[in-house]
N, C-alpha and C positions, 0 to 999 in steps of 0.2 A: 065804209063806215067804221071799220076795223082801226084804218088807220089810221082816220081824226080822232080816236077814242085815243089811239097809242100817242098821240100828237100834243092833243090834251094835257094828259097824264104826265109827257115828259115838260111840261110848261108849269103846270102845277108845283111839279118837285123842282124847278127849280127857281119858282117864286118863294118858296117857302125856306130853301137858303139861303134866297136874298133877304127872307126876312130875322132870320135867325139870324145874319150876319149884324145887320145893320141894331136888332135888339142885343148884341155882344158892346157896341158904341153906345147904345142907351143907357145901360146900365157903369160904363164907365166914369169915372171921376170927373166931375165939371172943368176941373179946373186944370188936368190932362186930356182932356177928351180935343180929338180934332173938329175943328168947326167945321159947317158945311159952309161952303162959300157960298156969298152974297148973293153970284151971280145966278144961284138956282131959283125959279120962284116958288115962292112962298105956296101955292097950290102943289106944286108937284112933288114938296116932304111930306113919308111918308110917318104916321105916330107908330110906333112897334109896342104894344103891350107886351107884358112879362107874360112866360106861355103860363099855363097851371099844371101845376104837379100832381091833376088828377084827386081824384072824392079821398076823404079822410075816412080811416076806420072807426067809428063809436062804439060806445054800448047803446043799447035801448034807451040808458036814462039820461044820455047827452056827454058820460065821461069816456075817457080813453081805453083800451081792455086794460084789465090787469094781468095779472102773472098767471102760468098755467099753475092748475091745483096740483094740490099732494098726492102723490100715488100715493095708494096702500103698500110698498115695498122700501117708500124714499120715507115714510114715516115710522113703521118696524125699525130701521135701520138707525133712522133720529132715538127712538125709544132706548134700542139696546147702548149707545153711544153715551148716553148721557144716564141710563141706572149702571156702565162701568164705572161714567165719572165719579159718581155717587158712593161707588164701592171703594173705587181706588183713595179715595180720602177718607173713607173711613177709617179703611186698615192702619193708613198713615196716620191718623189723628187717633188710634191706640198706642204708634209706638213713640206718637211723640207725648202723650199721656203721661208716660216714667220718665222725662226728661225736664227737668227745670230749667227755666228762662225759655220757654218755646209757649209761653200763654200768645204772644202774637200769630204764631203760627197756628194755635192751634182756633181761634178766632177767624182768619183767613180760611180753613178747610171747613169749621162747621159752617161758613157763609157758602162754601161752596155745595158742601151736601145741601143746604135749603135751596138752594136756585138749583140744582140738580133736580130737585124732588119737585120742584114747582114746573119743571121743565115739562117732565114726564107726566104731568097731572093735567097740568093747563093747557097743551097741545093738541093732543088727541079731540078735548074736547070742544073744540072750534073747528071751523071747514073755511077752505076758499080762501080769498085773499088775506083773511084776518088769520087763519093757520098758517100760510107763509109768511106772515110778517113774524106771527110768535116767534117760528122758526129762527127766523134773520136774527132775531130778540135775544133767542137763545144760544145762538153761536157767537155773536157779537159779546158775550160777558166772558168768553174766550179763559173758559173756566181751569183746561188743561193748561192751559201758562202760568197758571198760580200756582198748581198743583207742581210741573217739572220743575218752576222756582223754588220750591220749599225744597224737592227734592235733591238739588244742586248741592243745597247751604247745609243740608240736616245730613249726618252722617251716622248710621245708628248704633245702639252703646253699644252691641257683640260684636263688631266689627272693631273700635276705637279697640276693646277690650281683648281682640284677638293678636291686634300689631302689638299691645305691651306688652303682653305676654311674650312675642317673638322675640321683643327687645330686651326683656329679663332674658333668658335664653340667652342670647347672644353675648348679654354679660356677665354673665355666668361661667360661660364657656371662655370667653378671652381672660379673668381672672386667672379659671384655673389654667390655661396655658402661659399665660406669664409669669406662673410660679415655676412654671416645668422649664421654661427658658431660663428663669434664673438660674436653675439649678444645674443646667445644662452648661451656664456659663455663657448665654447668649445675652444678646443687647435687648432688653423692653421696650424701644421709642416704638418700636409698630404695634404692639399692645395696647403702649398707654393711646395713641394715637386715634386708634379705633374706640378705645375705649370713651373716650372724649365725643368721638365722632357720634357713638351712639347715645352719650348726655343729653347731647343738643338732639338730637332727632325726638328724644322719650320729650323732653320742655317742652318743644316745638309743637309737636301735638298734642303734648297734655293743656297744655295754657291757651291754642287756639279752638275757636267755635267758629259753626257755619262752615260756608265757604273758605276760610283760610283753615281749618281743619282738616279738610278733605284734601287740600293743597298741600300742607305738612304732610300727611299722611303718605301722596304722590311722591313726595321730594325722597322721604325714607326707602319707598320699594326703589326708585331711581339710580338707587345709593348700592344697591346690590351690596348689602353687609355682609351676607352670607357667603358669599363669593371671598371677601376680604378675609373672614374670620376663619375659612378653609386654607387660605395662606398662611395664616398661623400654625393650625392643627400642621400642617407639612410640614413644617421648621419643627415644631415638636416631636411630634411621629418620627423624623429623620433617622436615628440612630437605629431605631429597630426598625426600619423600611431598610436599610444597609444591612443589619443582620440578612433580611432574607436575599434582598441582593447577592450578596457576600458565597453564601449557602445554594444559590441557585447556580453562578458562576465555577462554583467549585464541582456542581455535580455537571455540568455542562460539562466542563475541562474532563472527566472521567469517562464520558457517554463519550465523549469524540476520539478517545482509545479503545473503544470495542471495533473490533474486526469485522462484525456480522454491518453493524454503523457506517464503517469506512468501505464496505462490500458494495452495500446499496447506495452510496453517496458517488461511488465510482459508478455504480450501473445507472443510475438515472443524469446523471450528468453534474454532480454540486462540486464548486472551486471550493476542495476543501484548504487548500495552501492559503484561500484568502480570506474564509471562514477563520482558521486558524490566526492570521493574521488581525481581525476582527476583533477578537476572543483575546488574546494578548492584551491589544489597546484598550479595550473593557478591564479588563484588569487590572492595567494600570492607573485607569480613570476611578476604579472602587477604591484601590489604594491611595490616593489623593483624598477622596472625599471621606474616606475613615480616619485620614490625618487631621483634616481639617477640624472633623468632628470633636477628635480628641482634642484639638490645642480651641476649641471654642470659638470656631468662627463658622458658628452656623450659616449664617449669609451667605457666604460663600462657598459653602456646601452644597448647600441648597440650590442654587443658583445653575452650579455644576450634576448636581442630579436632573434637575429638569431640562438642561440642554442635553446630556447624556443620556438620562432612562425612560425620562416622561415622554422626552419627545424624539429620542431616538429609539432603541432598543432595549428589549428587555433580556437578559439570559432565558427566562420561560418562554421566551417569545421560541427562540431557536428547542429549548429542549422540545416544547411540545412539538414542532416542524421538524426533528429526526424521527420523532418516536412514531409521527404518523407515515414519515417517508418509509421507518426501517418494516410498520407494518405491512406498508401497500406493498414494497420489495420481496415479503413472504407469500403474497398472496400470487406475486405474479409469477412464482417460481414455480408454482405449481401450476399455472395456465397453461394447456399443452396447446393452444390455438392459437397459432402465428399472429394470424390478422389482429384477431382481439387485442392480444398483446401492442401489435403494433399500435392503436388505435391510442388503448391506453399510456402509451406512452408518450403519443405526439400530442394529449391533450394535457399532459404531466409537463409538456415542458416550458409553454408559459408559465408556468409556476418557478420551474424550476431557474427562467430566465431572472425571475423577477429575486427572487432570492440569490442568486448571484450576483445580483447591482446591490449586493446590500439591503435593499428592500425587506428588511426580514418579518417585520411585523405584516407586510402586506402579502407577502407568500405564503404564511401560518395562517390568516386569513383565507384566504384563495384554498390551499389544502384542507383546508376544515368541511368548506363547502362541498368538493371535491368527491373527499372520502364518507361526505355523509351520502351521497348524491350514488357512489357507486357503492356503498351497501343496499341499496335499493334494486339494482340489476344483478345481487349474488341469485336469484332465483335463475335469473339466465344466462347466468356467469355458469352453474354448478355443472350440469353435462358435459360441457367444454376442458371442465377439469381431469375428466374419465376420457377424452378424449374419443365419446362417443356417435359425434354427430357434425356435418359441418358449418361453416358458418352462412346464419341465415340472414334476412333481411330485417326481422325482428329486431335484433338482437342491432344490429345497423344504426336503426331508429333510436334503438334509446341513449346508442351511443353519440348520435349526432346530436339528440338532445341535450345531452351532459356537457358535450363541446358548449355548443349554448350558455349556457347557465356560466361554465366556468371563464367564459372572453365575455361575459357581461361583467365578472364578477373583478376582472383585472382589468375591464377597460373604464371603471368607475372615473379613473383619474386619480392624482396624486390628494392625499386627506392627512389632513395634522393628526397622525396615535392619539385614543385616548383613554388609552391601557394604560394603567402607572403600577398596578402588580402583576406580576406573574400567573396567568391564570393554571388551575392545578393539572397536572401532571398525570395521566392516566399512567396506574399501575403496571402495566404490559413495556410502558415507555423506558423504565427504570428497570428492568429486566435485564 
């Protein structure tokens, strides 16, 4: 009985592919459809009705559902959204208030605080599908794109009024340095030049509104004037930035004749023959640039300071980097503990590597670090000094630490100086 059931069952399924196939032909185009031939009879085609796609969902009163209701968290959320909008144009519609020719504007946001406030009024107080339509209603007047559109075009007065201000300033400042270049004997075309340049930037935004204000505005900061105008002040400054030059190089050339100087410069390892060498050709490069100075060809003065001092070397560079070498060389003289010593000296010599390629700015760097880094371990440097104890594992640690800190500090990699004076001179250094 089992098996005429299964037997059945597999006859069924597979009349009912034949007839899903054959309603795939029904539904096809008349006039592509393959014909059944003639020779079949007429009793033995079969009709294939369209299947059904099953009972349709109503409401009660014969229409389709609607949309699911408001939660009370998706309606909180609608409220607070729309008393922001309400807000944010307000604020905005005081500060365009003080602003003449913005009555369009300001038209446009009291329309939008009303549909705002109607928003908030009128929503709450309906349910069910008439509360999500409001909804749909109220997001569809898509209120905030009026709003960041005013915001785009309008630019506000403290702002217009802060960049002219900047721009007086700036011309102010190039005036009085193109009086000082005259008198220097140098050429004005990069003065008047700039000077021009910031005419047109003050027109430019005073005369545009909206949108093309905001853009003038963009083109001026673009313009980095301040940057240009500090080009000037250099060319001005010149002669007394070579005074100290001058002054610094000379106390150098003195420091590098003290005996205690050239004691520690042999003990820690410094080419002083190429230092010396070094110190020379600086010399000779200050003497050029004070000629120059004098016969009035600032340009190229200038020119020669920033490829020589800005961006190579300073004389302070090196003073301060003996004065801190000849300190550490007093200290170690007094260390009666081999290891320590040794420790400190093998962490001294990438320093000392780097300053004998010339490097100089980056080893007065590196040493700075350095000697701040081991004032910190004088508490457990001091015993050592009395020669009373041996060396521990403590004391190890902070050393290994220090290694650390100072091959981070030289493996930065190569960086353009942006030292362009001499930074000062500790007292002890000039001793």
């Amino acid at each position: 009985m089992r098996r005429n059931y299964l037997v059945a069952a597999a006859t069924s399924s597979a009349l009912v592919a034949g007839l899903l196939l054959l309603s795939n032909f029904a539904a096809a185009d008349p006039a592509t459809e393959t014909p059944v031939p003639s020779s079949v009879p007429a009793e033995t085609r079969m009709e294939v009705k369209e299947p059904s796609l099953g009972p349709v969902m109503v409401e009660p009163n014969g229409e389709p559902p609607g949309q699911p209701p408001v939660s009370a968290r998706e309606l909180r959320d609608f409220v607070r959204q729309f008393r922001d909008t309400g807000r944010e144009a307000g604020q905005m519609l005081k500060q365009l208030a003080k602003v003449k020719g913005t009555d369009e504007w300001q038209a446009t946001l009291k329309e939008v605080i009303s549909k705002a406030a109607d928003c908030v009024k009128n929503v709450p107080a309906v349910s069910g599908d008439e509360q999500r339509e409001a909804m749909n209603d109220c997001h569809n007047e898509r209120l905030w794109d009026s709003i960041n559109e005013i915001r785009e075009q309008f630019v506000p007065p403290q702002e217009i009024k802060n960049v002219l201000n900047e721009i007086k300033r700036q011309t102010q400042e190039l005036n009085r340095y193109k009086k000082q270049l005259a008198k220097l004997g140098g050429g004005t075309e990069l003065a008047d030049s700039l000077l021009a340049q910031v005419e047109v930037h003050k027109n430019n935004i005073t005369n545009a509104a909206g949108r093309d204000q905001r853009e003038a505005m963009q083109e001026y900061w673009d313009a980095q004037m301040w940057e240009e105008v500090n080009k000037i002040r250099a060319r001005v400054e010149l002669p007394r930035e070579m005074k100290n030059v001058t002054r610094e190089l000379t106390a150098l050339q003195r420091d590098l004749k003290n005996r205690t100087l050239q004691k520690a410069f042999e003990y820690f390892g410094i080419d002083q023959a190429k230092l010396q060498t070094s110190v020379a050709e600086k010399q000779a490069t200050v003497e050029q640039v004070n000629a120059l100075v004098q016969a009035g060809n600032t340009e190229e003065a200038f020119a020669l300071v920033q490829d020589s001092i800005y961006e190579g070397w300073h004389p302070g560079d090196v003073r301060h980097f003996s004065g801190m070498m000849r300190d550490t060389y007093g200290r170690l003289r007094g260390l009666r503990d081999t290891e320590i010593k040794e420790q400190i000296l093998s962490l001294l010599k990438g320093i000392v590597d780097t300053f004998n390629e010339g490097d100089y700015r980056e080893a007065r760097d590196g040493l700075v670090q350095f000697t701040d880094q081991l004032q910190r371990f004088d508490r457990l440097f001091r015993p050592y000094y009395r020669g009373e104890r041996e060396f521990d594992d403590r004391t190890s640690a902070a050393l290994e630490k220090l290694e650390s800190l100072i091959q981070q500090k030289l493996e930065k990699g190569e960086r353009t100086p942006e030292v362009k004076k001499a930074e000062p001179v500790p007292a002890e250094a000039t001793q």
